[in-house]
N, C-alpha and C positions, 0 to 999 in steps of 0.2 A: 466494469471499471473502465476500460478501453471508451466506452461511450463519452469521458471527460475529456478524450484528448482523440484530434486528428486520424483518421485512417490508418497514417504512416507512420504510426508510433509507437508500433508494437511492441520493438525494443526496447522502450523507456525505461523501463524496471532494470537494462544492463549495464546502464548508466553508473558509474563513479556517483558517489554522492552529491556533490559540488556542481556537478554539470546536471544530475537530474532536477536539483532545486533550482537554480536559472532556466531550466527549461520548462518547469511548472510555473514560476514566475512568471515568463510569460503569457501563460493563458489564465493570468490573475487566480489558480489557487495559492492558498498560504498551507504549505507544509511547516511541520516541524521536523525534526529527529529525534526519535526516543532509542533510547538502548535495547536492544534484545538478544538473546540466542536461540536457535532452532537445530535440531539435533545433529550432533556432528559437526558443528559449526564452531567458531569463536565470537565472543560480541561482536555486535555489529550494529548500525543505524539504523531503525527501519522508518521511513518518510511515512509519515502518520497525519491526516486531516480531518476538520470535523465535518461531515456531511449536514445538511439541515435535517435529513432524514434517513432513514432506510428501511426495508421488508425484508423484514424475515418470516417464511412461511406465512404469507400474507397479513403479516401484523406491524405494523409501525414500529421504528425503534427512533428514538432520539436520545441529545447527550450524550454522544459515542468521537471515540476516537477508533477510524480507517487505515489500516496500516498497506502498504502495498511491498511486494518482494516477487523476486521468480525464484526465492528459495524453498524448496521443499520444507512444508512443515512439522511433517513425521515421516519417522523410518517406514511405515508402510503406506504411508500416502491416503490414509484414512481422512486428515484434514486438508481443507482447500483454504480453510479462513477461521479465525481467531477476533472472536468480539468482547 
């Protein structure tokens, strides 16, 4: 994921909502905001874009929406990603 955005932009995901979308703006992705929860959490926005593609286990996926967060997405850290 990092590979879409600058070196020095590792923090990105610690960004307030508002300020992460002006900052993907400008390197010309279109985010949305979709609702979610993750465990122990309360709703929240997650900035979600559609890729043209992606591999999973070496196979194409398209038609997908990409959500990005630095929040945990299970209590025992079993998940890294949710497609």
């Amino acid at each position: 994921v990092l590979k879409l955005f600058p070196e020095n932009s590792g923090d990105i995901l610690k960004l307030g909502a508002p300020e992460f979308l002006e900052l993907l703006g400008e390197y010309g992705l279109k985010f949305r905001l979709v609702p979610f929860r993750t465990v122990g959490t309360e709703t929240a926005l997650l900035p979600v874009f559609r890729p043209d593609a992606i591999f999973v286990n070496g196979r194409q996926k398209k038609d997908l929406l990409l959500g990005l967060t630095s929040r945990s997405l299970s209590s025992d850290g079993e998940y890294s990603a949710i497609l």
